[in-house]
TILUMVEX-898817 format. One record per residue (C-alpha): x, y, z; residue in three letters. Coordinates in steps of 0.05 Angstrom, whole numbers, plus 5000, padded with zeros to 4 digits. Example, Ala and Ser with C-alpha at 12.3 -4.5 7.8 and 13.67 -1.06 7.14 Angstrom:
<pts>
524649105156ALA
527349795143SER
</pts>
This chain:
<pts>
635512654990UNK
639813074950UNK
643613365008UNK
647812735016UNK
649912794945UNK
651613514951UNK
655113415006UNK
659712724973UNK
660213234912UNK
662713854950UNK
667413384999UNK
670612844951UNK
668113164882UNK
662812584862UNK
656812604838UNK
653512074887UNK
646012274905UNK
643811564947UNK
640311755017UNK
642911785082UNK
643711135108UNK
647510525122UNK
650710375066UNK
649609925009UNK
656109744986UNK
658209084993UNK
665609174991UNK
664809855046UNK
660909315095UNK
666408825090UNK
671909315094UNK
669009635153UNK
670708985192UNK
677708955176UNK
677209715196UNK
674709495256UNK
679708845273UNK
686509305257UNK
683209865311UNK
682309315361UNK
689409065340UNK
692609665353UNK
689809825413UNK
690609105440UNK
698009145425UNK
697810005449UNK
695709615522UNK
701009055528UNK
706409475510UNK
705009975570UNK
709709855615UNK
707909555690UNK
707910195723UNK
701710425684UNK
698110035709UNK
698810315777UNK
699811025754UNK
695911165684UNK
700411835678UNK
706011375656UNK
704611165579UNK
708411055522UNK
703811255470UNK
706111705404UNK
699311865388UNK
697512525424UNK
690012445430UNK
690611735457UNK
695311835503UNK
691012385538UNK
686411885545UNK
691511385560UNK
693011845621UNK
685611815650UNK
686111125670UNK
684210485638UNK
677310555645UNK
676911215602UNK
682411045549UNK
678410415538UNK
671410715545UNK
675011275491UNK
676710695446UNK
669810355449UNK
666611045429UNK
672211155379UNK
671110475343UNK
662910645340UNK
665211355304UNK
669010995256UNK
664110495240UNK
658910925245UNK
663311415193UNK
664810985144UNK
657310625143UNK
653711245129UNK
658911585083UNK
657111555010UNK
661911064976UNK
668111404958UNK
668411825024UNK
667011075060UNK
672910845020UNK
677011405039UNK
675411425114UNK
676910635118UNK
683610565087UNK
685411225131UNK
682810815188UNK
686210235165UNK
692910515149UNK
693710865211UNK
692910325257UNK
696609975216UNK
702010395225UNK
701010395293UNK
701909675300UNK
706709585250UNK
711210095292UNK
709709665357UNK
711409045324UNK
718109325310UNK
719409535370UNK
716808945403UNK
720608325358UNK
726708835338UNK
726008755264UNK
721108935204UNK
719708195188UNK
713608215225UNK
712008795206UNK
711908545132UNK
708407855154UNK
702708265179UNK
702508725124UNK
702208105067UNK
696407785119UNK
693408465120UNK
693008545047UNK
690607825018UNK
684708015071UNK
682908645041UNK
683908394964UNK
680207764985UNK
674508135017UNK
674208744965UNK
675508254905UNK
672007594926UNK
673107064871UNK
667807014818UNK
664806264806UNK
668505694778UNK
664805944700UNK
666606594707UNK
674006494729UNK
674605994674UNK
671906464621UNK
676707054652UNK
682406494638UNK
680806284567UNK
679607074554UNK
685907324581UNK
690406864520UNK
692607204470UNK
</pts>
């Protein structure tokens, strides 16, 4: 099972040697399904911001992305058959990743679509105040998620500690 770690090490330069497998990181399973809500958020709001017409004639999208807007273009059955598969990648990615390249991949994931959104919610409400809304909700998940409170005790004792 030393291939894994080579390959972590040679990638990301750690020195991880678990197995192949899903992973065993609590915080990389939690973060994976914020990964996978801001995906389904951007593409939710990538589909109601088409305008009528593509509906009728998928050749018509307003899409920056390159990639998704082929797919876009094949009709609504591909792009969302594409997104399905591309959602299953990611997951898939960042579950079987050693930790830091799991770490990497999701906050790449998660940044881009947030991006992505964050440019549609511009657009969309003509200001950057939602835009910063969704970034504060987006970050008290992933700090609550990757840092989840310690018991009453330990917070307590982290208190008490922290005077000088």
């Amino acid at each position: 099972m030393r291939t894994a770690g080579m390959i972590c090490y040679s990638s990301f330069m750690t020195t991880n040697t678990e197995p192949l497998g899903f992973t065993p990181d609590v915080i990389v399973k939690r973060l994976r399904w914020v990964m996978v809500c801001v995906i389904l958020f951007n593409f939710f709001t990538g589909a109601i911001s088409q305008p009528e017409a593509y509906w009728h004639n998928p050749g018509i999208t307003d899409e920056a992305n390159h990639l998704f807007r082929y797919f876009m273009a094949q009709g609504p059955l591909v792009w969302f058959a594409f997104d399905a598969v591309y959602i299953l990648a990611a997951f898939a990615i960042v579950s079987f990743a050693c930790r830091r390249t799991a770490l990497i991949a999701l906050f790449g994931y998660i940044l881009g679509h947030f991006a992505g959104t964050s440019n549609w919610l511009v657009n969309y409400f003509h200001g950057a105040a939602i835009a910063i809304v969704y970034a504060v909700v987006l970050g008290a998940v992933i700090v609550r998620l990757a840092f989840p409170a310690a018991d009453a005790a330990d917070f307590q004792a982290g208190l008490t500690a922290a005077k000088p």
